[in-house]
C-alpha atoms as a printed R data frame, in Angstrom:
    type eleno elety resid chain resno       x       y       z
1   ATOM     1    CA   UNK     A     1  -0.362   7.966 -17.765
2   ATOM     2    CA   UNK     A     2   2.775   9.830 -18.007
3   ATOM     3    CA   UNK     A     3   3.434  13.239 -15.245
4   ATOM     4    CA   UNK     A     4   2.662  15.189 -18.011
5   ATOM     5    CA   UNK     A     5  -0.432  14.048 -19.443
6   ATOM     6    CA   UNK     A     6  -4.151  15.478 -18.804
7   ATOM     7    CA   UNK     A     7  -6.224  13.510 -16.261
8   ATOM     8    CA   UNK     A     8  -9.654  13.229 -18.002
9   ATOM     9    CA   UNK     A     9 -12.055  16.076 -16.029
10  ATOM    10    CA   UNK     A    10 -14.778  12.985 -15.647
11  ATOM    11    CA   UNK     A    11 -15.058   9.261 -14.529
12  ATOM    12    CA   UNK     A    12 -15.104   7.039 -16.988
13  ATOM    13    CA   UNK     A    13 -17.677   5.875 -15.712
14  ATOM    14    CA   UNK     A    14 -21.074   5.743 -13.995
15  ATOM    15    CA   UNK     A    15 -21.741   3.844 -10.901
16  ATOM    16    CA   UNK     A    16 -25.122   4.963  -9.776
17  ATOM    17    CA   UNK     A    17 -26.384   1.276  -9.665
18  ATOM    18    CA   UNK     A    18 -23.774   0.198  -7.213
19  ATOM    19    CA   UNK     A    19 -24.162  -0.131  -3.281
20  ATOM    20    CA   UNK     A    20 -21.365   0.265  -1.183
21  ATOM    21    CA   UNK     A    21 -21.577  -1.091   3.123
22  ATOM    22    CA   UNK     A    22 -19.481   0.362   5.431
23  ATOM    23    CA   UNK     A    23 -19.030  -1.708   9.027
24  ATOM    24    CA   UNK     A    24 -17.730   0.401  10.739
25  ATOM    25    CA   UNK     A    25 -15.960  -1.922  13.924
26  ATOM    26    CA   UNK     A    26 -15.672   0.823  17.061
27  ATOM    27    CA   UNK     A    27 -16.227  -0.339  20.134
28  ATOM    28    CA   UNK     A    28 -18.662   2.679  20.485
29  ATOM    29    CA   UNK     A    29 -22.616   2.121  20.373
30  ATOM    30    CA   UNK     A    30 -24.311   4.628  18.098
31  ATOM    31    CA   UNK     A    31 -25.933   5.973  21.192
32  ATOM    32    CA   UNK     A    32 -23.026   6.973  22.725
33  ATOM    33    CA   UNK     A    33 -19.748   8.773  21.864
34  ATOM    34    CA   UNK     A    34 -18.840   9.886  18.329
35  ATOM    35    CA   UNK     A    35 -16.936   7.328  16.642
36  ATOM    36    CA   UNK     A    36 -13.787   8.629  15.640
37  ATOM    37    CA   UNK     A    37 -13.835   5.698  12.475
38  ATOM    38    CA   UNK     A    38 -16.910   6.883  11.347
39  ATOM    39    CA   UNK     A    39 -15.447  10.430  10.954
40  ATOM    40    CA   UNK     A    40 -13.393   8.527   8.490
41  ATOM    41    CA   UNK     A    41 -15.619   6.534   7.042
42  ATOM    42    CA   UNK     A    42 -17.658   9.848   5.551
43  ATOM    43    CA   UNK     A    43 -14.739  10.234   3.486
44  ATOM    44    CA   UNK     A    44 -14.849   7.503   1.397
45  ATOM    45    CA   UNK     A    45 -18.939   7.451   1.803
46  ATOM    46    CA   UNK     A    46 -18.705  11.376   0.583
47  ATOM    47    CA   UNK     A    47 -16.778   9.944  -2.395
48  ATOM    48    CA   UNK     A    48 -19.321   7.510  -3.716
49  ATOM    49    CA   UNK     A    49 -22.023   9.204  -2.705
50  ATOM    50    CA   UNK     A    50 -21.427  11.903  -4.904
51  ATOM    51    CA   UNK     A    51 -21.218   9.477  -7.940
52  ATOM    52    CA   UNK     A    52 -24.601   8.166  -6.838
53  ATOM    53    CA   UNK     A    53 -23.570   5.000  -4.988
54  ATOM    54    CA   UNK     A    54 -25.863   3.883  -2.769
55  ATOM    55    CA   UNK     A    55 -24.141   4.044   0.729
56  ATOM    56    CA   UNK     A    56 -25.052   2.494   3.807
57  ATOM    57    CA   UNK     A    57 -23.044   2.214   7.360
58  ATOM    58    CA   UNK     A    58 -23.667  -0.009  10.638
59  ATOM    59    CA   UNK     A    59 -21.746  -0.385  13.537
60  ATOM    60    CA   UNK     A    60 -21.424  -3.450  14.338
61  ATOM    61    CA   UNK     A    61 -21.451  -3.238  18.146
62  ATOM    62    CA   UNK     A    62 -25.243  -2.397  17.395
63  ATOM    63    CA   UNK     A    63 -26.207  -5.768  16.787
64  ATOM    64    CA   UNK     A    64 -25.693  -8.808  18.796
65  ATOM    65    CA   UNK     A    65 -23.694 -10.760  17.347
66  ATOM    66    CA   UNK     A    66 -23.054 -14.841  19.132
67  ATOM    67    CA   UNK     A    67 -19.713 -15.910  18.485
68  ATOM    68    CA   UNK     A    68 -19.541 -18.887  16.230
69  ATOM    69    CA   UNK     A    69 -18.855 -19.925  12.451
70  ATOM    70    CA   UNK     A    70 -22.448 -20.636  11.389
71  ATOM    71    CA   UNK     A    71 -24.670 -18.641   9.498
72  ATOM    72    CA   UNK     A    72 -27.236 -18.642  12.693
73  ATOM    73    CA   UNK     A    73 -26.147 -18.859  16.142
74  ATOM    74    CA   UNK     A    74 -29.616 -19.554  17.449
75  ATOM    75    CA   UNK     A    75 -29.417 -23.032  16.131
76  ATOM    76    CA   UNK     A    76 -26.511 -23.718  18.064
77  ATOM    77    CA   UNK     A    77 -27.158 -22.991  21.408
78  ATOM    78    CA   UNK     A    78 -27.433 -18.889  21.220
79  ATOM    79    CA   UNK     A    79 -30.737 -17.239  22.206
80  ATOM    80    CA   UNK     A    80 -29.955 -14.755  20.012
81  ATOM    81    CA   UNK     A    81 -28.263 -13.719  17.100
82  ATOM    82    CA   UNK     A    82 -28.285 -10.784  14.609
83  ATOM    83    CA   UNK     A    83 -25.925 -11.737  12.349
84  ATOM    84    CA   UNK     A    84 -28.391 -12.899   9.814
85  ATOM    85    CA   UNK     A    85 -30.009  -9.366   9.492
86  ATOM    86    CA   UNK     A    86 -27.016  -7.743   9.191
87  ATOM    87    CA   UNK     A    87 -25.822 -10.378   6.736
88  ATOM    88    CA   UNK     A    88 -28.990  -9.483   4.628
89  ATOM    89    CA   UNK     A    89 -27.421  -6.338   3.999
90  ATOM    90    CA   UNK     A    90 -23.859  -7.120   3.111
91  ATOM    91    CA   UNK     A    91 -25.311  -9.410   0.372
92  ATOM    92    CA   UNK     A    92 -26.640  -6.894  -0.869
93  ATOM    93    CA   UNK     A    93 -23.480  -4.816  -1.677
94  ATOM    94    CA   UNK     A    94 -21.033  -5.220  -4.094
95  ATOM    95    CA   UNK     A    95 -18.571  -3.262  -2.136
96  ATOM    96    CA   UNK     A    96 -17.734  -3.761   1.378
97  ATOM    97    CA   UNK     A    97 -15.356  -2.224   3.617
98  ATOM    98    CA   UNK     A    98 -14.781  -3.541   7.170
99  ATOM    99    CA   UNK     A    99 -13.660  -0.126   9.246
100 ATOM   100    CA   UNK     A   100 -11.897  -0.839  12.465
101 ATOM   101    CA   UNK     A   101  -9.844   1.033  15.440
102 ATOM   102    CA   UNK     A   102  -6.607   0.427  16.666
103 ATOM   103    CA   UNK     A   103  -6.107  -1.300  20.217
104 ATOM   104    CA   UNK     A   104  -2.951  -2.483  21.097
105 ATOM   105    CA   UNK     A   105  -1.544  -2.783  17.752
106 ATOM   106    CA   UNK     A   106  -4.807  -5.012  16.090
107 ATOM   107    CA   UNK     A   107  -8.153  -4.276  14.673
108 ATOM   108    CA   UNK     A   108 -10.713  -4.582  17.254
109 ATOM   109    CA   UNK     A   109 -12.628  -7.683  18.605
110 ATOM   110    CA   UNK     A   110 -15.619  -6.459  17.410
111 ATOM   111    CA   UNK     A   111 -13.884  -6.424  13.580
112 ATOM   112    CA   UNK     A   112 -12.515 -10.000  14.224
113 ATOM   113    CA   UNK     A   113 -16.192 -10.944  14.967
114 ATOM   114    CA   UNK     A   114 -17.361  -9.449  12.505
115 ATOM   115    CA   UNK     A   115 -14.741 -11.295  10.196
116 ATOM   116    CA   UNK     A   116 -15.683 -14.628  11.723
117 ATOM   117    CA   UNK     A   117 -19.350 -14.254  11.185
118 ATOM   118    CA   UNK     A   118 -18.361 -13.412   7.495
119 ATOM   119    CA   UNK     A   119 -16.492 -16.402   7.131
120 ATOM   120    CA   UNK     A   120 -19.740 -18.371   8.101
121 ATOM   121    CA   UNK     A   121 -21.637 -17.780   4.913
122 ATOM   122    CA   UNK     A   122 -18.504 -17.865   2.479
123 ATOM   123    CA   UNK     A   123 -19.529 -21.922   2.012
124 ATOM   124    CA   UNK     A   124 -22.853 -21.090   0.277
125 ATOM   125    CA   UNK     A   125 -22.937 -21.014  -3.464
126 ATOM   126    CA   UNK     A   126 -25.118 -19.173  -5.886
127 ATOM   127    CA   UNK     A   127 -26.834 -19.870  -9.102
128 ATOM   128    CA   UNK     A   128 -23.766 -19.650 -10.823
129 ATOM   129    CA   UNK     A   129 -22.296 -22.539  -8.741
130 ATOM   130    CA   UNK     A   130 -19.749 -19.956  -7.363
131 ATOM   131    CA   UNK     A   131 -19.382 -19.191  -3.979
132 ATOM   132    CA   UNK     A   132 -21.413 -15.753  -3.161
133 ATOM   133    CA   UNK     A   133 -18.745 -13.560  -2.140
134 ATOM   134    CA   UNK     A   134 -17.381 -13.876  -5.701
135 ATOM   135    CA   UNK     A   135 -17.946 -10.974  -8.422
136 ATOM   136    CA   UNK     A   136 -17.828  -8.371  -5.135
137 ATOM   137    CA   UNK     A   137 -15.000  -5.956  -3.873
138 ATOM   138    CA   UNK     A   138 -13.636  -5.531  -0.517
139 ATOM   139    CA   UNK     A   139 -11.758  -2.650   1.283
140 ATOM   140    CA   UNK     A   140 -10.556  -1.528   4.545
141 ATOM   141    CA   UNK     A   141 -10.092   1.407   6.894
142 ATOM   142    CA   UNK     A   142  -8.062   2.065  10.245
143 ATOM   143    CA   UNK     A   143  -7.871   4.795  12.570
144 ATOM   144    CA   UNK     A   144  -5.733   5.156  15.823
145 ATOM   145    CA   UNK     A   145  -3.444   6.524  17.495
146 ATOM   146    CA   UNK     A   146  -0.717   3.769  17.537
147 ATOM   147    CA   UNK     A   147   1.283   2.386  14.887
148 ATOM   148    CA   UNK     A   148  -0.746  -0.360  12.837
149 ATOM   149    CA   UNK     A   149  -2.866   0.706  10.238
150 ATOM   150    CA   UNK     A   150  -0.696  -1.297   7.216
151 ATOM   151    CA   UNK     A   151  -1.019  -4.517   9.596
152 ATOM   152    CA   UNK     A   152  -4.645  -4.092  10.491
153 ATOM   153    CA   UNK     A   153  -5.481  -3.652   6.501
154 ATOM   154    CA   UNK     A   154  -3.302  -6.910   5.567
155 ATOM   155    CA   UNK     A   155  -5.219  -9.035   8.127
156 ATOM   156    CA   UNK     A   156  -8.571  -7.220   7.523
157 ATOM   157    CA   UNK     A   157  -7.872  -7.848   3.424
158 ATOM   158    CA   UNK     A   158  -6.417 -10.904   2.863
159 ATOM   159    CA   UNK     A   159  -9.702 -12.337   4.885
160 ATOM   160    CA   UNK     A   160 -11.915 -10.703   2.869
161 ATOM   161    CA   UNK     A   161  -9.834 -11.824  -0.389
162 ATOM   162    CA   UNK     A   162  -9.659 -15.246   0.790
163 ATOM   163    CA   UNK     A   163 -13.561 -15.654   1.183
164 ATOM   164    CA   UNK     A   164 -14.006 -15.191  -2.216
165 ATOM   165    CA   UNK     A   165 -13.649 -10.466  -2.235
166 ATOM   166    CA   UNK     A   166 -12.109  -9.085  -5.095
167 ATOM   167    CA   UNK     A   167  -9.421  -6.478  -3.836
168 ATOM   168    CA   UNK     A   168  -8.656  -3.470  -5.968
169 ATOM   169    CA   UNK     A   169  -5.408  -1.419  -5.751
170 ATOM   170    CA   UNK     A   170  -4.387   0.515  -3.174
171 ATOM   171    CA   UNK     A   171  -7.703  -0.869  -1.603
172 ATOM   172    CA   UNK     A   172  -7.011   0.331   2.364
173 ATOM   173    CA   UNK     A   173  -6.081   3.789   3.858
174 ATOM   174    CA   UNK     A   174  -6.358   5.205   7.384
175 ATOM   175    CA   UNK     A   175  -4.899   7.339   9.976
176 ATOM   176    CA   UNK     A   176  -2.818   7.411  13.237
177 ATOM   177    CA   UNK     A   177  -2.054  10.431  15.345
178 ATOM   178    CA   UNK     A   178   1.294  10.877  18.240
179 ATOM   179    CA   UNK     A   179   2.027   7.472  19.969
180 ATOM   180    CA   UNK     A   180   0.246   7.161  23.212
181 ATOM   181    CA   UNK     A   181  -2.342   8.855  24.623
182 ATOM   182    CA   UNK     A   182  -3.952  11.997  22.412
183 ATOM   183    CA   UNK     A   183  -5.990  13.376  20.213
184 ATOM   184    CA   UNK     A   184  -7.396  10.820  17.784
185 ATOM   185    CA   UNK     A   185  -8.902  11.100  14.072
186 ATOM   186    CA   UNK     A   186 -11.385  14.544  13.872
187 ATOM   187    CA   UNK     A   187 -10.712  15.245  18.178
188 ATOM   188    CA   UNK     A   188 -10.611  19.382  16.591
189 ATOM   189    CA   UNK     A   189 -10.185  18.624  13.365
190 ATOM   190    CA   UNK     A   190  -6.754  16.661  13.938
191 ATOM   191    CA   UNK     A   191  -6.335  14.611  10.623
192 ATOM   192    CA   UNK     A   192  -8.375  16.641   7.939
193 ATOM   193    CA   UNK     A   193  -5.352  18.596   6.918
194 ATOM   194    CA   UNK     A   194  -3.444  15.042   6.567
195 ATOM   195    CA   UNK     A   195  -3.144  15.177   2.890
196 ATOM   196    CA   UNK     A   196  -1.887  11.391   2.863
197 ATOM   197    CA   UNK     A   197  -5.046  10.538   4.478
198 ATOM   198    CA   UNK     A   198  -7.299  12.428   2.368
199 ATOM   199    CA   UNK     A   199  -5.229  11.273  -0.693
200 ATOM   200    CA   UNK     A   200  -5.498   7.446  -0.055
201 ATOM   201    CA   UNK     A   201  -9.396   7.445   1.240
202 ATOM   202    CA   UNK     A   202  -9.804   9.455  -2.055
203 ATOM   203    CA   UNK     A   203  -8.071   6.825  -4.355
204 ATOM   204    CA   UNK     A   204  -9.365   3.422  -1.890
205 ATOM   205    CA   UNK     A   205 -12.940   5.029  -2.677
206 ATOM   206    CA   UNK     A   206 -12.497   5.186  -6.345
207 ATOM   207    CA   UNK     A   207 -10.355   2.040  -6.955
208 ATOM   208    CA   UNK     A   208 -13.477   0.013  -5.427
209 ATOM   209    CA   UNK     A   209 -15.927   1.977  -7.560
210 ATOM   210    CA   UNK     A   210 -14.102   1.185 -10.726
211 ATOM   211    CA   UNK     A   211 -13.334  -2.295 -10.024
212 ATOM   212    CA   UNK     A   212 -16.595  -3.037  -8.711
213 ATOM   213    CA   UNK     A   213 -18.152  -1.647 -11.767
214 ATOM   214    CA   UNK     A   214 -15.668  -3.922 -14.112
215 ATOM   215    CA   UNK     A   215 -16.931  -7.184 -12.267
216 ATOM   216    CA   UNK     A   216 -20.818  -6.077 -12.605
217 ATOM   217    CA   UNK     A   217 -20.080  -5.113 -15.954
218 ATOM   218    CA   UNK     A   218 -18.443  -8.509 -16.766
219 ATOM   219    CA   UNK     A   219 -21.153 -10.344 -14.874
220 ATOM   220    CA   UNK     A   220 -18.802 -11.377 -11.900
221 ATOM   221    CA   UNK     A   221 -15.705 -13.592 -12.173
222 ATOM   222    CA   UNK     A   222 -16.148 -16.186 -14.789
223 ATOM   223    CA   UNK     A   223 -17.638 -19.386 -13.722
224 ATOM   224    CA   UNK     A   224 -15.173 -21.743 -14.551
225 ATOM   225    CA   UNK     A   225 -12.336 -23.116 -12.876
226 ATOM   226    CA   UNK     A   226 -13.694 -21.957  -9.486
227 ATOM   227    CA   UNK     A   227 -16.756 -24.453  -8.599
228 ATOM   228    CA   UNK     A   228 -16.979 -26.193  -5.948
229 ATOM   229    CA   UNK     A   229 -20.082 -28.521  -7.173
230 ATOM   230    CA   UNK     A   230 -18.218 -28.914 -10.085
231 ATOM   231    CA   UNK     A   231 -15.065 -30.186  -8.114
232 ATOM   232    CA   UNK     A   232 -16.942 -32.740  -5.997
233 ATOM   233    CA   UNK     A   233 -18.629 -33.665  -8.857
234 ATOM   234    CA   UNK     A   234 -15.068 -35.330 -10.167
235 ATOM   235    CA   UNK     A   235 -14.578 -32.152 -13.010
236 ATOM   236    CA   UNK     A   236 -10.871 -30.800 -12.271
237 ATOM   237    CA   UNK     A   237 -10.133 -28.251 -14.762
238 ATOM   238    CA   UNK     A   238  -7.038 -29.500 -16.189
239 ATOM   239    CA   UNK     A   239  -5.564 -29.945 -12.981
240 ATOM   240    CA   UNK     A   240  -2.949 -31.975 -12.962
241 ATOM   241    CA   UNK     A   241  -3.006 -35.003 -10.475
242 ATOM   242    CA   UNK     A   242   0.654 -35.202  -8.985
243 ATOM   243    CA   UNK     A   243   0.105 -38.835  -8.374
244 ATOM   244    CA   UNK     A   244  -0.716 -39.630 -11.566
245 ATOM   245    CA   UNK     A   245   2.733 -37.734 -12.339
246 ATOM   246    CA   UNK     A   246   4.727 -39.696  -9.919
247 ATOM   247    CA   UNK     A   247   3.142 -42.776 -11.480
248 ATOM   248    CA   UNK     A   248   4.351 -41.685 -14.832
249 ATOM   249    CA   UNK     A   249   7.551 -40.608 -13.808
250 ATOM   250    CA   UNK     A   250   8.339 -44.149 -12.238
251 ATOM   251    CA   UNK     A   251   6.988 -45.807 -14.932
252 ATOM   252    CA   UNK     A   252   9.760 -44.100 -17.216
């Protein structure tokens, strides 16, 4: 679209039948102080709420979750672990947005948790033969008040991307206030006048509503090319063997 044309006056659209999680990462319990995060976590939330996404939002300091890289701590030695209920409710979303603080430069170790109990389940496959993160789209958001927010997203993206999340454009957004100590995101409304703020939460929201709606539309990344059955099973997709090159190559 050129500066001159007409944006259209409605989405293009509808995405009622989409559900969007928010985990949001603060190293605040919902029964104690505001989360500044969450404050910008309504944002985006607002957004697809008003197109009718179903939106839902956990902290993840909430739950107990054991450290480890298996679907269910509790058979390895935890007495308890709630990863699997809140894991329940991830798979049920096809967008997710991991939602994490600033401390000293890095997302917090609750969002790295979080991460590695993600990573647990991105082994499992689903009907298709694909692995289950496949066909959904991932996002992030950073507050603070300390530089960091593009290096949180690229960490908190690439992991989501590499366990099998779709990433849209433009797919992370956030805020920082003064360095050092201060006000942070909402303390008296600092940040809601931020138009680059509002601007990027604005357009993260909407780029993962439209390209989550493409992939349910399409039925998900195509199936081929991408199985892991398939591959053990000796199929390789036209891949072609480099030692079977190297062979050929000396041969000649």
């Amino acid at each position: 679209m050129n500066a001159t044309a007409t944006p259209p006056k409605q989405p293009p659209a509808h995405y009622g039948d989409l559900r969007a999680m928010f985990i949001n990462c603060t190293l605040k319990r919902s029964d104690g102080e505001d989360s500044h995060t969450q404050r910008l976590i309504e944002v985006a939330a607002g957004v697809m709420r008003a197109q009718g996404v179903a939106v839902e939002t956990a902290r993840a300091v909430d739950f107990e979750l054991a450290p480890g890289v298996q679907p269910d701590m509790t058979e390895h030695g935890f007495d308890r672990d709630d990863w699997p209920r809140l894991c329940e409710r991830v798979m049920a979303a096809d967008i997710l947005v991991l939602c994490t603080p600033i401390w000293l430069g890095e997302q917090s170790s609750v969002c790295r948790r979080v991460i590695e109990r993600l990573y647990a389940e991105s082994g499992k496959t689903g009907d298709n033969g694909q692995y289950l993160y496949y066909g959904r789209v991932g996002g992030a958001l950073v507050t603070g008040n300390e530089d960091g927010i593009k290096h949180c997203a690229s960490s908190l993206l690439y992991a989501l991307n590499h366990i099998g999340y779709t990433i849209a454009p433009a797919a992370d957004a956030g805020w920082i206030g003064e360095a050092g100590p201060g006000k942070s995101y909402g303390d008296d409304g600092c940040g809601f006048d931020n138009d680059f703020t509002q601007r990027n939460t604005t357009f993260m929201a909407w780029n993962l509503m439209h390209l989550a709606r493409m992939l349910k539309d399409a039925g998900g990344i195509p199936a081929h090319g991408n199985l892991p059955g398939a591959w053990k099973d000796g199929q390789r997709f036209d891949h072609p063997d480099p030692a079977e090159a190297a062979r050929r190559a000396d041969a000649d």
